[in-house]
Structure formats: C-alpha cells, structure tokens
N, C-alpha and C positions, 0 to 999 in steps of 0.2 A: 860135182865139186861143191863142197861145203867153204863156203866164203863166211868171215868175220871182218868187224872192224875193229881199230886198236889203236893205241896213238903212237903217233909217227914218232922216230927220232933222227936224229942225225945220221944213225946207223941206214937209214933206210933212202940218203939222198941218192944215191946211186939206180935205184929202183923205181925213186918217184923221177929223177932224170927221165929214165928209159922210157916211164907209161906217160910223162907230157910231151915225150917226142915223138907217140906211135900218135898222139890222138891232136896235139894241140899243134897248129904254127907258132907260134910267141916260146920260145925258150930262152932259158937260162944256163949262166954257167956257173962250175960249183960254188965260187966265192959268194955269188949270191944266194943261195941255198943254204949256206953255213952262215951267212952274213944273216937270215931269217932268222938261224935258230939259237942265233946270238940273244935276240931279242924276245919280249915278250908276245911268244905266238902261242899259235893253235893249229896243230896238222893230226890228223885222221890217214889212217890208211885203211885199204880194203884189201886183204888177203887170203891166201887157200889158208883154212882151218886146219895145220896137219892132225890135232885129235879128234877128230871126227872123220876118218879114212871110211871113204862109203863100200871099198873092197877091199877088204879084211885078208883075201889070198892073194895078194900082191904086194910087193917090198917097194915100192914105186914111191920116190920120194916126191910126194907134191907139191915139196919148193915154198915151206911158207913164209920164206921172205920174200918173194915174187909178189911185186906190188900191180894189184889189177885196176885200183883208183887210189885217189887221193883227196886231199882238202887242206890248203897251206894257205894261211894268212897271219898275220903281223900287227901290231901296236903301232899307231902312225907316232914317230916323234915327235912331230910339231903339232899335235893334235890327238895325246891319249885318250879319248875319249872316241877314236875311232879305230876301228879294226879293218885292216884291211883286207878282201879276201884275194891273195894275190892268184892264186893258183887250183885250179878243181878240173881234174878231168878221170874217165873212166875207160879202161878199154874196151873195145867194140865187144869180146864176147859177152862181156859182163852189162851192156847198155839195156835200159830197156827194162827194169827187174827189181825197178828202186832203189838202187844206190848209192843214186844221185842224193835223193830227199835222204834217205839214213844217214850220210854222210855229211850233210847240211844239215842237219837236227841232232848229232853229234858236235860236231862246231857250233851250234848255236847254248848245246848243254855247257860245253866247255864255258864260253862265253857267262851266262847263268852264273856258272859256279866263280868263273873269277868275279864275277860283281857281287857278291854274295859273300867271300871270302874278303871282300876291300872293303875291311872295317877301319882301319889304318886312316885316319883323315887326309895323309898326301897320296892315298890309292887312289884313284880318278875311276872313275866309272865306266865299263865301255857302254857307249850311250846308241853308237851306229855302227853297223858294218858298210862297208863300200865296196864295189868292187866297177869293175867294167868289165862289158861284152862285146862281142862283134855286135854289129848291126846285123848279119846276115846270118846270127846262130840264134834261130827261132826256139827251137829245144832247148834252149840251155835260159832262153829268156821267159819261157811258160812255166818254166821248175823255179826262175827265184820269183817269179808273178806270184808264184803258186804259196812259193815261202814269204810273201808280205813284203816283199822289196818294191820298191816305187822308182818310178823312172826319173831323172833328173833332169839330164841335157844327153843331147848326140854332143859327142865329139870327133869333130869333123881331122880325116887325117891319123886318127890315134893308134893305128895298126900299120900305117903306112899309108899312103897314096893312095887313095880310091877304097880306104877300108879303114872307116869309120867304127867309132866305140859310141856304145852306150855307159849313161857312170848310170849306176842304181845303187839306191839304199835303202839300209832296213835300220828300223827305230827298235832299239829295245826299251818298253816299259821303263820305268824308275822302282826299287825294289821298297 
C-alpha cells in the first residue's frame, strides 16, 4: 500500500473520528471537530495514494479517503502565538514506519509557512506549539523528545483519575 500525506479538511472529520477512536481514548464529538476547522488550524492526513495502485490487475478501490493517521491542531484565542496540537494519532498498521515524524514535520512546515506569510503587522507569530500526553505513552513522548519539544509540568488528573498529562512544548525560532 502506497500511503501519502495531504491536508486535512473538513471533508475528512468523519475519517479522522474513526482513526482517534481505533487508537486514541480522549475523543471528541463533531461540533468540536468543525469548531477546529472554524479556526486558524493545521491538520495533515495520511492516506492510501489511490494513483499509485501497486496491482495494476485489480479494480480494488483502495479507499483514499480512508484516513490511516492524522495531525489537528488550532490557534489558541487567548494566546495566538501558540498552536495547539490537539489531536495526532496513527493506526496500528501503519505505526512504526515514520509517520508519526512526516506527519509532525508537515505541521511543523505548515506552521513555517504561516509565519512567514504574517507580514500583516496584526498577524501574530506562532511562537510555540503545545500539546499534552499521557504520562504512560512513552512512544509518543520520545517522537516529540525527538521533534525538540521540552517538557513543562505533569499534570496531575488531566486524562481522568489516576491518568495524568504531560504539557510539552516546542519553541519556534524567530524568522
């Protein structure tokens, strides 16, 4: 299977639903999904490439809106200058293979390009991204180690009862 990345739309909330509910506990419901893409965000999908069919003698529709990972994050309002990364996850067949990092180094270009683009003097800079993790999801905390994000605070409780968050951030340069 030939997998791409693309950017997300709204078209595509129904998809990224399905693949944060095969992989992630924390969900959402549509109003906030569409409430995202109200705003000034940045989402990434990762899907089957259908022009690149690896078997050429089969009519076999390989589904390429079938969303295998994602990357959604938001413009905080009370703090443009930070980006949120609300949402990143990948399905299990696809784990393991880089998609994570592509997917995160896509968001990060995006990111780039709107600062770079805010010549406008009331355009605000994105200066940080933020996000939070489980405490207990080692994987997912060595990939943003990995991407230059720093640790801040545990927060205690932020998943529920007994399942603490970590907040991390990541500094972008000044352009």
């Amino acid at each position: 299977m030939v997998m791409k990345i693309r950017v997300g739309t709204s078209d595509d909330i129904k998809e990224i639903d399905i693949c944060n509910r095969a992989v992630l506990p924390e969900n959402y419901d549509y109003d906030y999904y569409f409430g995202t893409f109200e705003k000034d965000h940045c989402c990434y999908v990762l899907v089957n490439d259908n022009n690149s069919k690896q078997n050429s003698n089969t009519d076999v529709d390989l589904g390429i809106d079938k969303v295998y990972g994602y990357i959604l994050g938001y413009r905080e309002t009370h703090d443009p200058s930070v980006m949120n990364l609300m949402s990143f996850g990948i399905l299990p067949e696809c784990q393991k293979q880089n998609w994570g990092k592509k997917l995160l180094q896509a968001f990060f270009e995006d990111i780039k390009t709107k600062n770079q683009n805010a010549t406008n003097k009331d355009i605000v800079i994105i200066k940080n991204v933020g996000l939070s993790v489980r405490k207990t999801n080692k994987r997912a905390q060595k990939l943003y180690k990995k991407a230059k994000f720093g640790f801040v605070r545990n927060d205690k409780d932020y998943y529920g009862k007994g399942h603490d968050g970590l907040l991390m951030i990541k500094t972008f340069p000044s352009i």
